[in-house]
C-alpha positions in Angstrom: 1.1 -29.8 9.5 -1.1 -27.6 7.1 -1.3 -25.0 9.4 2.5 -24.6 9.0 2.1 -24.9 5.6 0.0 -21.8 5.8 2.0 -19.8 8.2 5.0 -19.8 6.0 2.6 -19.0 3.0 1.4 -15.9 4.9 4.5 -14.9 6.1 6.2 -15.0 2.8 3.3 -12.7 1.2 3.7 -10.4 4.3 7.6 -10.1 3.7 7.5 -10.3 0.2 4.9 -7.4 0.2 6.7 -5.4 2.4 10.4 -5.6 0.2 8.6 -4.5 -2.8 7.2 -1.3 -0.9 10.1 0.1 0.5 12.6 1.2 -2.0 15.6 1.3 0.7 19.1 2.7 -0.6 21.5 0.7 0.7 24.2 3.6 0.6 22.9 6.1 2.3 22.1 4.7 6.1 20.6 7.7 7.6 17.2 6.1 9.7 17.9 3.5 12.8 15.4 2.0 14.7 16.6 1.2 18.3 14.4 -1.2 19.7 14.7 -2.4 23.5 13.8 -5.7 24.5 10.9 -6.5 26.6 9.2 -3.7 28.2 6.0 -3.0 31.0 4.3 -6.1 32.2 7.2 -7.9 30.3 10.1 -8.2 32.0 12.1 -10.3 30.4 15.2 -12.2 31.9 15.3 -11.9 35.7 18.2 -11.5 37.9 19.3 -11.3 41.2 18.9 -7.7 41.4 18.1 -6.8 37.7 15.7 -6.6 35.2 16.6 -7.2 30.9 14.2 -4.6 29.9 15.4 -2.1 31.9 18.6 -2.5 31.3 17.8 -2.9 27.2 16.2 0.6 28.2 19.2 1.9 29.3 21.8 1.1 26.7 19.5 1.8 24.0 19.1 5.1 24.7 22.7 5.6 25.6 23.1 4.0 21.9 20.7 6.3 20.4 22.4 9.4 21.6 26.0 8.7 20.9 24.5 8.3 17.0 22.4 11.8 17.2 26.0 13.6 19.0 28.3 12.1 17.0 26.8 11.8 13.4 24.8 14.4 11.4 21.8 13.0 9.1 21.1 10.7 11.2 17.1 9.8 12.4 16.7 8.2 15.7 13.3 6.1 16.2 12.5 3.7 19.5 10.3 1.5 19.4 9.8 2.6 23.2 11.8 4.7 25.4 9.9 4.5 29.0 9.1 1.2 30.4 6.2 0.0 28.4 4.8 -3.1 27.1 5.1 -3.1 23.0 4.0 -6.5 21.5 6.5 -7.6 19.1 5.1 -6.9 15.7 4.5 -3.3 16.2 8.4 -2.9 17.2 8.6 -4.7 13.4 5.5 -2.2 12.0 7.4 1.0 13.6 10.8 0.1 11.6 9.1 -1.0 8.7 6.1 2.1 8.7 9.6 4.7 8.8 11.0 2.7 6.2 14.6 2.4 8.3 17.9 1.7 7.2 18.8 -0.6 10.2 16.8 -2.2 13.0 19.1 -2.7 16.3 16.7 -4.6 19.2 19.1 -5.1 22.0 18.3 -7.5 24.8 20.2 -9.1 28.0 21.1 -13.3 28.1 20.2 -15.5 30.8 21.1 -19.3 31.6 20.5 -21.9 33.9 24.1 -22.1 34.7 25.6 -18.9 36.4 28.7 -19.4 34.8 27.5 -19.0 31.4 28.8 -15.2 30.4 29.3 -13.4 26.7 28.2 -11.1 24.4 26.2 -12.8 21.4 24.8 -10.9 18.2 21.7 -13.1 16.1 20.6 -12.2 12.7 17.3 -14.0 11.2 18.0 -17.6 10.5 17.3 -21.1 10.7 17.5 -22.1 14.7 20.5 -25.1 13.7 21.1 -26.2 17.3 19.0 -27.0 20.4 20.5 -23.8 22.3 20.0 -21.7 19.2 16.3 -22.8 19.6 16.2 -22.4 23.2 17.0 -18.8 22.8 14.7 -18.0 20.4 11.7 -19.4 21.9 12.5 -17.6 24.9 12.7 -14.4 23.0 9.9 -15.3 21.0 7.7 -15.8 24.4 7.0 -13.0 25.3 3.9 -13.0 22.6 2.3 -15.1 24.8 1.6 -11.6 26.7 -0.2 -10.1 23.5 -4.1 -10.5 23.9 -4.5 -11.9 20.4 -1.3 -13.3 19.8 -2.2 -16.3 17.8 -3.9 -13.7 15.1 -1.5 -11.4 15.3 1.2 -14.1 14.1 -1.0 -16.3 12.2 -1.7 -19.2 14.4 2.7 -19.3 15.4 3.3 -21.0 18.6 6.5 -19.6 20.1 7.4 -23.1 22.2 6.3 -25.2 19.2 9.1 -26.4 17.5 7.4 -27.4 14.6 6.5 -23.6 13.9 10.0 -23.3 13.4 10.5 -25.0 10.5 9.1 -22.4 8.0 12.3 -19.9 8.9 13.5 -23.5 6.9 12.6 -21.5 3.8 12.4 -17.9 4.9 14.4 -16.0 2.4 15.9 -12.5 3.8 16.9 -10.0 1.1 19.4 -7.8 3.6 20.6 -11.2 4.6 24.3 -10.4 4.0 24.3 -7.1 5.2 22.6 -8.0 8.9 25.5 -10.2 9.1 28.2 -7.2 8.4 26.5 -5.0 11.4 26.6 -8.0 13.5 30.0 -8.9 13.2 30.9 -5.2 13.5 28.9 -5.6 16.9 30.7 -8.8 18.0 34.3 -7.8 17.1 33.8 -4.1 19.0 32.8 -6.3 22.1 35.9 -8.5 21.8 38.9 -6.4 20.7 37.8 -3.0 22.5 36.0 -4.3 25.2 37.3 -7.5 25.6 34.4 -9.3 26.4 33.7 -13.0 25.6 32.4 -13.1 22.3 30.3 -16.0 21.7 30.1 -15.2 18.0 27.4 -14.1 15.7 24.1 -16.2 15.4 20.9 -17.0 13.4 17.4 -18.3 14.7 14.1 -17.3 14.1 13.6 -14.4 16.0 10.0 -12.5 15.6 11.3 -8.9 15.6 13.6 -9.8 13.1 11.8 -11.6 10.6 9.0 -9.2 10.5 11.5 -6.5 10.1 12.1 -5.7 6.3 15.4 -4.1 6.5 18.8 -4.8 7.9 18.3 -6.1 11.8 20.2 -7.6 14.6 19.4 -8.4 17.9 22.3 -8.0 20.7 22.8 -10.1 23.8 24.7 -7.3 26.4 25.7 -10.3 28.7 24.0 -12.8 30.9 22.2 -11.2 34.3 21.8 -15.1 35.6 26.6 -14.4 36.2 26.6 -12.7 39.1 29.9 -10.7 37.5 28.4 -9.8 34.2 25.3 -8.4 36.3 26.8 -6.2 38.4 29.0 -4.8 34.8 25.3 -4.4 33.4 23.9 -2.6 35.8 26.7 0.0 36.4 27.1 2.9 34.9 30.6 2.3 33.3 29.3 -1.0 32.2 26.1 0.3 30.2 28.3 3.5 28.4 31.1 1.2 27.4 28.5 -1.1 25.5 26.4 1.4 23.9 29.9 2.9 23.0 30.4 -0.5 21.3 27.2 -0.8 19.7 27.3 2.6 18.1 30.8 2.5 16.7 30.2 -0.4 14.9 27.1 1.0 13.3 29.2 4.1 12.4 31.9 1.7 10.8 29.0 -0.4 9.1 27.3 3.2 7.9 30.5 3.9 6.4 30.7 1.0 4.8 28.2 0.9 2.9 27.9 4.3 2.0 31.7 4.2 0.5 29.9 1.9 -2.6 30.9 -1.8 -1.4 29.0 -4.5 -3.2 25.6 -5.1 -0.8 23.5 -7.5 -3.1 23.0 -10.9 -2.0 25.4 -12.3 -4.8 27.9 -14.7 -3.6 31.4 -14.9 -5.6 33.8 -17.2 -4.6 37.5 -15.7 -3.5 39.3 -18.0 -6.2 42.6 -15.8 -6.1 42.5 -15.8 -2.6 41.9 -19.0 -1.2 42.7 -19.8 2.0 44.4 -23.2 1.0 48.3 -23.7 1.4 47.7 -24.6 -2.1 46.2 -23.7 -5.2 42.8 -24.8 -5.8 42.0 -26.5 -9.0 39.3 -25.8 -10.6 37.9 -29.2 -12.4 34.4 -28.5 -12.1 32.0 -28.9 -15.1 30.6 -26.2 -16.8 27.8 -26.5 -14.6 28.1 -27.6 -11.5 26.3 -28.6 -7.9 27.4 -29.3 -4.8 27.2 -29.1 -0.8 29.7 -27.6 2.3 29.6 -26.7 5.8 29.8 -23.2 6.3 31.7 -23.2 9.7 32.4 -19.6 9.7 32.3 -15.9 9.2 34.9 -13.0 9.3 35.7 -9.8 8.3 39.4 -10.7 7.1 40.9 -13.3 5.2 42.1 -16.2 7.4 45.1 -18.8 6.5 44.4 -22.7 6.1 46.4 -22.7 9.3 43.7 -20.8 11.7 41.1 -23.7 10.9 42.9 -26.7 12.6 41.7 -30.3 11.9 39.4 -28.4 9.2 40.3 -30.2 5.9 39.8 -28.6 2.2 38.4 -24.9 3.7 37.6 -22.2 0.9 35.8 -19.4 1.4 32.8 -17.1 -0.6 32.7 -13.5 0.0 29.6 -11.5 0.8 28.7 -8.1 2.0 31.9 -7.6 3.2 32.4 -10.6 4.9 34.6 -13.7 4.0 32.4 -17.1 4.9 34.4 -20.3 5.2 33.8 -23.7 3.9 35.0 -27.1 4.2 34.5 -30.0 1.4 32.4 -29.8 -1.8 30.2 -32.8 -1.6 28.1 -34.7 -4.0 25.5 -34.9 -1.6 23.7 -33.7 0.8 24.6 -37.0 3.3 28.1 -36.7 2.8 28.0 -33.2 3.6 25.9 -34.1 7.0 28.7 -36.5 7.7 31.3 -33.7 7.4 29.3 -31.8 9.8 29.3 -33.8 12.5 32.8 -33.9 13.0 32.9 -29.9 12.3 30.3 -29.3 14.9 33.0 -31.0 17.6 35.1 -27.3 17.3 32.3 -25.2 15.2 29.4 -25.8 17.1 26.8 -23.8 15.1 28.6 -24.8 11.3 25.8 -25.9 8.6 25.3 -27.0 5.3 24.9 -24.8 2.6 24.1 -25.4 -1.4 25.8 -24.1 -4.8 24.9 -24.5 -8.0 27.7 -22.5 -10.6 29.0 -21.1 -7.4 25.8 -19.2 -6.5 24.2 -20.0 -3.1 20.7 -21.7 -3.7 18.5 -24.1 -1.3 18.8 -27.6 -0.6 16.2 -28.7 -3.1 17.5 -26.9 -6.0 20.8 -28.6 -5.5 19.5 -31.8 -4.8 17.6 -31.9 -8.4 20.7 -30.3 -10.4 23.1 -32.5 -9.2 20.6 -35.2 -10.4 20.5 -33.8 -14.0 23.8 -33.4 -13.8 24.2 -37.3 -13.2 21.9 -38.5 -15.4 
């Protein structure tokens, strides 16, 4: 297990370097990297008559020229626009090197079942669920192509999911506003191009965690449905996306740059809960506790969109409005809540307050014992 122990402490030193050198102004987003998936002797998902990275090709530099026609100020970088092999931490090292405002990778899905079908956006995160994992070690995989891969990521083993567990304690300072762009991404997909959205998503991908700005990585559709390949490799099918993609960066652009609160502190929407009721607040003057997160949105919901969800509140971030069930005294109470919210909320998970503020699972655990003793 040391050598875990030691990835996550390089890791950490890498990222935490890296936040410290680039003073970023988080109003004025004028510098995108566009990063296509895969690339050269890496294809990436297979189907029956397409390739992911030439499809990721295609739609990102659609993406990239909608941005340059359509909004002034703006820098366009790739991370590779021809069909060539680029190992995964350069892509990171070229966004981080330009000192970008946004990092967009976009890929294709595949599944063993050819019914599976959907657009899906992932922000860095812990992997919470088998499939989450799944995808991320398949993404991950193709370092296995790098010639000195196990240096190059300090000893990480991309179908090891012990090496997961340091994304555990992986703390990403443009956490909340990844989260903003990817919803923007999700909900362009689903109201204006009415594809299935399969939601927004964390695991521990490598382009993203090496990747010291905002980042995302976008799932067009899955080329293993024989109906979402032939829309991917069309014409029609690739403009409509990128047309997606890049009006939800120009709505999360103007977001930001019209002065909305981006740091990562977390105030809880008190006035505006979502229960039917008031909520009371009876807490002590200091207080600790745990919830399942079960979901995000741009809007506040009612108590009546979350059915058999009991005692939701929500916590407002970046923009976005995250929703809670339960404050629990600890942490196995709130694991027993989240199994039964995992039945309709498949990738809800525990999260940790102390006074309201978002901390880890450890610093809850020891307030909540001071506060008991």
């Amino acid at each position: 297990m040391h050598i875990y122990k030691y990835t996550l402490l390089i890791l950490t030193l890498i990222l935490n370097s890296a936040y410290s050198s680039i003073a970023q102004d988080a109003y004025n987003i004028d510098k995108v990297v566009i990063d296509a998936g895969h690339g050269g002797k890496d294809s990436g998902a297979v189907g029956k008559h397409s390739k992911e990275k030439t499809i990721a090709l295609s739609v990102a530099l659609k993406v990239g020229k909608l941005i340059n026609d359509n909004i002034k100020g703006v820098d366009i970088i790739y991370t590779r626009d021809k069909d060539v092999f680029v190992e995964l931490h350069k892509r990171a090292d070229i966004a981080n090197k330009s000192k970008a405002d946004v990092l967009i990778s976009i890929h294709c899905n595949a599944s063993s079942s050819t019914k599976a079908k959907g657009t899906e956006t992932w922000i860095i995160g812990t992997s919470r669920s088998e499939k989450n994992l799944a995808v991320a070690k398949k993404e991950n995989a193709a370092i296995l192509l790098e010639a000195d891969y196990s240096k190059n990521y300090n000893n990480f083993d991309p179908n090891s999911t012990e090496s997961y567990i340091m994304f555990e304690m992986l703390q990403n300072s443009y956490r909340g506003q990844s989260m903003l762009l990817a919803q923007s991404v999700q909900n362009q997909f689903r109201d204006r191009m009415h594809r299935v959205d399969r939601g927004v998503k964390e695991a521990g991908f490598l382009v993203l965690v090496y990747s010291t700005m905002p980042s995302i990585l976008v799932e067009l559709g899955f080329i293993s449905n024989a109906e979402e390949e032939k829309f991917l490799l069309s014409e029609q099918g690739q403009d409509y996306l990128a047309s997606a993609i890049y009006r939800a960066f120009r709505d999360y652009k103007n977001s930001m740059e019209k002065g909305k609160e981006t740091s990562e502190t977390i105030i809880e929407e008190k006035a505006n809960t979502v229960a039917d009721t008031t909520k009371v607040d009876n807490k002590k003057e200091e207080s600790a506790y745990f919830g399942v997160q079960f979901t995000t949105s741009t809007s506040i919901k009612k108590a009546s969109d979350f059915k058999n969800i009991e005692n939701v509140w929500h916590y407002s971030q970046n923009g976005s409005y995250k929703y809670v069930s339960g404050e629990f005294s600890s942490f196995s109470k709130a694991k027993k809540a989240l199994k039964n919210i995992t039945k309709s909320y498949s990738d809800a998970f525990i999260v940790s307050f102390i006074n309201d503020k978002r901390v880890s699972r450890k610093e809850c655990e020891t307030k909540i014992n001071e506060l008991n003793k």
